[in-house]
C-alpha positions as CSV (number, residue, x, y, z in Angstrom):
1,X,-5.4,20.8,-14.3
2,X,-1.8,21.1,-12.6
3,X,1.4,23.2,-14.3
4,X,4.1,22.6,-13.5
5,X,7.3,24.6,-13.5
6,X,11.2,23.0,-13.1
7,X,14.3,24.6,-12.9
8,X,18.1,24.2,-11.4
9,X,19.5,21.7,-14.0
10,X,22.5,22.2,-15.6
11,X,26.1,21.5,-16.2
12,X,28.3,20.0,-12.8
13,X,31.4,18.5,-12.5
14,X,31.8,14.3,-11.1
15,X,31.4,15.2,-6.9
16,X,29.2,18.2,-7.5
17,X,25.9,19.3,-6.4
18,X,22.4,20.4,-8.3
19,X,19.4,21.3,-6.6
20,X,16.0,21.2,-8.5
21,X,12.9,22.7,-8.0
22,X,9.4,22.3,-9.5
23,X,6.5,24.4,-8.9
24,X,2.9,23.8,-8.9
25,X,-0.2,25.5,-9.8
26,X,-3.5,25.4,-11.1
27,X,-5.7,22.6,-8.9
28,X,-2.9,22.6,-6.5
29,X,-5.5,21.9,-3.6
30,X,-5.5,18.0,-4.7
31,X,-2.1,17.3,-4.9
32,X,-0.6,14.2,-3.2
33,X,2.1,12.6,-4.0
34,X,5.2,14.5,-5.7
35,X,8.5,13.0,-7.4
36,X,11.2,13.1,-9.7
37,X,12.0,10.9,-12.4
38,X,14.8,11.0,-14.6
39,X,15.4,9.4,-18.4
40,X,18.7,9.1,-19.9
41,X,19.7,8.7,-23.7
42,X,18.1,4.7,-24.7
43,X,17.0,4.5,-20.9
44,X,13.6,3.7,-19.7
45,X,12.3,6.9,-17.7
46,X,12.6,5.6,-14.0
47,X,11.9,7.1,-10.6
48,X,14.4,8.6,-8.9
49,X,12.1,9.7,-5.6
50,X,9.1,10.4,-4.6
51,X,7.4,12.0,-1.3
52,X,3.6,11.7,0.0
53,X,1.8,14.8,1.0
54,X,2.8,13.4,4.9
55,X,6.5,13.6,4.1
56,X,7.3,10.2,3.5
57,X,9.5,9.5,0.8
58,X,11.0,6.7,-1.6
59,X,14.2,6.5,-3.5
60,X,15.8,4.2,-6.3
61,X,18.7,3.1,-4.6
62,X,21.7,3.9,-6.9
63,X,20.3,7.5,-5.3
64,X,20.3,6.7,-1.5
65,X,22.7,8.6,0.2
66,X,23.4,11.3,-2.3
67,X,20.1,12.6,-2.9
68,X,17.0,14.2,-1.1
69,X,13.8,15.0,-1.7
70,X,11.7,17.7,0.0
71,X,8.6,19.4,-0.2
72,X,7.1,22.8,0.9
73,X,3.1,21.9,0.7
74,X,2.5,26.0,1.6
75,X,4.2,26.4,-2.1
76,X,3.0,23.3,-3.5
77,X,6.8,23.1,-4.5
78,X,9.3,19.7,-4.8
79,X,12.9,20.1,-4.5
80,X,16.1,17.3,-5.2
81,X,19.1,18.2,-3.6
82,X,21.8,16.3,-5.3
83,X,24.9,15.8,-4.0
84,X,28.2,13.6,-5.0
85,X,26.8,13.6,-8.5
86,X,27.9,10.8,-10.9
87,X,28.1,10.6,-14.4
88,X,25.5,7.8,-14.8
89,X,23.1,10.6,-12.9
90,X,23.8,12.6,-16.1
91,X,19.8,12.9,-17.8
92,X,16.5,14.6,-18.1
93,X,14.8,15.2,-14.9
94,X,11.2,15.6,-14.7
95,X,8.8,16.6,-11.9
96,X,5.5,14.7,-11.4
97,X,2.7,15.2,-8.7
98,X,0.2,12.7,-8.5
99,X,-3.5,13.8,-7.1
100,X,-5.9,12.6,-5.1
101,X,-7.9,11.6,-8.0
102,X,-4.9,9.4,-9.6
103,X,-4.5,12.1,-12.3
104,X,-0.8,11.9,-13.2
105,X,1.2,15.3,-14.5
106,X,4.6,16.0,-16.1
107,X,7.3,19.0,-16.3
108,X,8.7,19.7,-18.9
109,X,12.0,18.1,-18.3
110,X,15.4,19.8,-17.0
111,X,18.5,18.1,-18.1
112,X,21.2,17.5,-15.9
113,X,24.7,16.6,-17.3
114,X,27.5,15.8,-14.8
115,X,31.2,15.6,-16.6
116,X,34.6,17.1,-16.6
């Protein structure tokens, strides 16, 4: 079993900057791949990136460019630094981390609303 733990969403202006994190624990040892995804109001949930245990990572591409993803494996802990925020970024974010074993887990969501 994996928990895991998000914070850093909130309220930003159009042009402003979040940074999320998410926190593992529990069989942390098997963790592999780690991600954020994001589901607005009558939106599919979609990926908004991902990174492999290696570092390499993924992005949807309305993100590119104004987003990263990073990872400290030491803390089996994710981060999204997200910069020049937009009003379509405006959602839930939620942290996944994939294991070695394919087992799939979920935060608990952190919304993130970017308006004037």
């Amino acid at each position: 079993q994996v928990q895991l733990v998000e914070s850093g969403g909130g309220l930003v202006q159009p042009g402003g900057s979040l940074r999320l994190s998410c926190a593992a624990s529990g069989s942390i040892f098997s963790i592999n791949a780690m991600g954020w995804y994001r589901q607005a109001p009558g939106k599919q949930r979609e990926l908004v990136a991902s990174i492999t245990r290696d570092g390499s990572t993924n992005y949807v591409d309305s993100v590119k460019g104004r987003f990263t993803i990073s990872r400290v494996n030491a803390r089996n802990t994710v981060f999204l630094q997200m910069n020049s925020l937009k009003p379509e970024d405006t959602a839930v974010y939620y942290c996944n981390v994939v294991l070695y074993s394919r087992a799939n887990y979920w935060g608990q969501g952190t919304q993130v609303t970017v308006s004037s």
